[in-house]
C-alpha positions in Angstrom: -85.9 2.4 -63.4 -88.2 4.2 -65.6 -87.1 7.8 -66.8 -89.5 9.3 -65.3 -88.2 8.0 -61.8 -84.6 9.6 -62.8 -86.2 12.9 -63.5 -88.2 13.1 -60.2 -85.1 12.0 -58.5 -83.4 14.8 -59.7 -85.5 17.3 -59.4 -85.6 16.3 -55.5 -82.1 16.9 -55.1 -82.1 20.1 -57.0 -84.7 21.3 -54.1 -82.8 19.9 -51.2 -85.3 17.5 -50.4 -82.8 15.0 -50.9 -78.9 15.3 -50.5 -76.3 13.4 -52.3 -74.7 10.8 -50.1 -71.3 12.7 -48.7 -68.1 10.9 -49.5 -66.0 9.6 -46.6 -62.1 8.4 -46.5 -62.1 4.9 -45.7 -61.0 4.0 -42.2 -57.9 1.9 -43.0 -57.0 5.9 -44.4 -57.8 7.4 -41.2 -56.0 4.6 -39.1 -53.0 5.6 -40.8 -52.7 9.5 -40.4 -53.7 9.2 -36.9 -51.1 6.9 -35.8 -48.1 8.6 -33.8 -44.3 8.5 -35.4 -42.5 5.8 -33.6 -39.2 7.0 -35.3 -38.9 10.3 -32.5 -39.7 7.8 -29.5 -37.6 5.5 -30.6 -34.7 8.3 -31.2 -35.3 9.3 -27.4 -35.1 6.1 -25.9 -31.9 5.3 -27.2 -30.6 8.6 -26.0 -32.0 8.0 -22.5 -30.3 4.0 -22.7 -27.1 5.7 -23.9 -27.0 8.4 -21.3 -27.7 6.3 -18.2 -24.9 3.5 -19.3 -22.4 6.2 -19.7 -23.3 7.5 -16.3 -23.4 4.1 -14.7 -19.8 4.0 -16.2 -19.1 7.1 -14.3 -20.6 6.4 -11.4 -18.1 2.5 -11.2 -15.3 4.7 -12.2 -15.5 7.1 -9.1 -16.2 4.3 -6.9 -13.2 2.7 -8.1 -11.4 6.3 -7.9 -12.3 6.7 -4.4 -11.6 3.4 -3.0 -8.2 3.8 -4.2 -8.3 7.1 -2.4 -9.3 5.3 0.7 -6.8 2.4 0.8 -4.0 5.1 -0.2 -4.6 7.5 2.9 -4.8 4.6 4.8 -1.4 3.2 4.0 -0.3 7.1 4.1 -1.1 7.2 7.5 0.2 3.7 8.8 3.5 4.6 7.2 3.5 8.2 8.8 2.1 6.3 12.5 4.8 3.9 11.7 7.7 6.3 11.2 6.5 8.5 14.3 6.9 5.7 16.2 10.1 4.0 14.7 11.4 7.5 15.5 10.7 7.8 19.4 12.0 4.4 19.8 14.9 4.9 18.0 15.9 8.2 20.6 15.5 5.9 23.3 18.4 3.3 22.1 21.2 5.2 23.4 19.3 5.3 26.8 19.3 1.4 26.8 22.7 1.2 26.3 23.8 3.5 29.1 21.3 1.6 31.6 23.2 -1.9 30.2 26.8 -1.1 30.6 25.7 0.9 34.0 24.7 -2.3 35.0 27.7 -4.4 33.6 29.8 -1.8 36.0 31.2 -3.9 39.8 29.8 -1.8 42.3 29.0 -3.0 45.6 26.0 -0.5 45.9 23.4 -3.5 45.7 20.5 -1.1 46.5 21.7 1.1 43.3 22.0 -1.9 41.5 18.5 -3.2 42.4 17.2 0.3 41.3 18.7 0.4 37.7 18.2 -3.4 37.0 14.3 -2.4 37.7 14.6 0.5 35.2 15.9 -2.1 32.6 13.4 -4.6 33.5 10.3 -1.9 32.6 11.3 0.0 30.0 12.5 -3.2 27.8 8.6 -4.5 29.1 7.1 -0.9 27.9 9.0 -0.5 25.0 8.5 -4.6 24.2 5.1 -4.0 23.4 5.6 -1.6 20.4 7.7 -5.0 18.6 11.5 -3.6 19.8 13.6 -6.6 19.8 17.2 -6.4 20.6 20.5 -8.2 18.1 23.1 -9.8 19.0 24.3 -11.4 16.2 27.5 -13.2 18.1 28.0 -17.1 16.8 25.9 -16.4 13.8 27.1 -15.8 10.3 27.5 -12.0 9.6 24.5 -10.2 7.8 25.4 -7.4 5.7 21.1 -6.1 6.0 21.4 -6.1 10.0 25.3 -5.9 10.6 27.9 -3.4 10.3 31.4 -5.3 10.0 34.1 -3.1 12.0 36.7 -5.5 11.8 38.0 -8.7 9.9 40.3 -10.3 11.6 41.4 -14.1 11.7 40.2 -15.5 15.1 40.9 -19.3 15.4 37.7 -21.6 15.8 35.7 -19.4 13.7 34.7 -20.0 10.2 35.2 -17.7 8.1 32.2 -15.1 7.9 31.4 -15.3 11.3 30.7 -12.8 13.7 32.6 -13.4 16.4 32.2 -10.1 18.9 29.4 -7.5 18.8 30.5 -3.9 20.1 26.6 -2.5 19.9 24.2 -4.3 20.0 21.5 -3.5 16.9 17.7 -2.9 17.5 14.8 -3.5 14.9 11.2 -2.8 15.6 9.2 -6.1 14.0 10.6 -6.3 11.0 12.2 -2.8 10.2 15.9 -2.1 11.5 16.5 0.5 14.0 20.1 0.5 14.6 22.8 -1.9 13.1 24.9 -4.4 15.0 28.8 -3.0 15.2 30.4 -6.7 14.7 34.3 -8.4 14.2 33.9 -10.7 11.9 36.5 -13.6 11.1 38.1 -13.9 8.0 39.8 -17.2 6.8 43.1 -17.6 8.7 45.3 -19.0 5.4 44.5 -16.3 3.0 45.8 -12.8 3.6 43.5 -9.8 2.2 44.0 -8.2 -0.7 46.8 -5.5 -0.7 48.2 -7.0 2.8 52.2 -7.8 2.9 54.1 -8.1 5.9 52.4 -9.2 8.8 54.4 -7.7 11.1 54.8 -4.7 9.4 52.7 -1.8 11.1 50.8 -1.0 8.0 50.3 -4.2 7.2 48.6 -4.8 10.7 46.7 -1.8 10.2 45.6 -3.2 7.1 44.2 -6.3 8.5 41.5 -4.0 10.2 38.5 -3.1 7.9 36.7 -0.3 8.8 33.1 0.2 6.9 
């Protein structure tokens, strides 16, 4: 370019006929500053992820809480239905026994007879719905969980152990005892009890009978 060129040029701009070219940032510049900071999302989404896992863990731990609640009230109020009834039944024991040993009674009133034998009849039916089962452990080898031993006594033919006579009988409703049998219950015939001397001594004979 000739100098002459340079001077013209110049004088152009100086006039405003022509402007210099304006100077831009480069776009890779502007690509950067514009972009959003990840670091404050990423802060936020943790927090979200952290608070819904602790209130998941909450929301398993009430579950859990409250099903144990449930099952818990509802072995509450078995137990309480259970003892309610065990209760009522148990009144009516004494009942049974006066309607049994009416009916063990000679009488020659056959009509009276017939009468309390179908008392008996319906109220062991009614009441043998609710699981009452009668015990009469007589023959069988004494149980200290359904029997209460009223006497030892040697009684020939009977091992020793077993109950040989029940006084009352006992009463359990399924598997929970009522009322305990009153037994005898023999006692080996060759071995005196402890503290026993003369047999024909009073005391000693008094001895012989064990009251529990």
């Amino acid at each position: 370019m000739m100098p002459h060129d340079d001077a013209k040029k110049s004088a152009r701009i100086e006039s405003g006929a022509e402007s210099p070219t304006p100077v831009t940032e480069s776009s890779d510049e502007i690509g950067l500053e514009a972009l959003p900071d990840d670091s404050a999302g990423a802060d936020e989404t943790d927090a979200l992820r952290r608070e819904r896992d602790f209130l998941a863990d909450q929301l398993l731990r009430k579950r859990a809480e409250f099903e144990n609640y449930r099952k818990r009230t509802a072995r509450e109020r078995e137990q309480l239905a259970s003892d309610a009834q065990a209760d009522l039944l148990a009144g009516l024991l004494d009942t049974l026994d006066n309607l049994e040993q009416a009916l063990r009674a000679e009488t020659t009133d056959e009509s009276l007879r017939s009468g309390l034998e179908l008392i008996h009849r319906d109220l062991w039916s009614y009441l043998g719905k609710f699981g009452l089962v009668a015990h009469d452990p007589t023959g069988r080898p004494f149980n200290p969980l359904t029997d209460q031993a009223m006497l030892h006594e040697p009684f020939p033919g009977y091992d020793e152990g077993i109950v040989v006579e029940c006084f009352r009988k006992g009463y359990l409703l399924r598997d929970r005892l009522l009322r305990p049998a009153l037994v005898k219950v023999a006692r080996n015939t060759t071995e005196a009890p402890e503290g026993e001397t003369d047999a024909s001594d009073d005391d000693a004979q008094a001895s012989k009978n064990v009251i529990y």
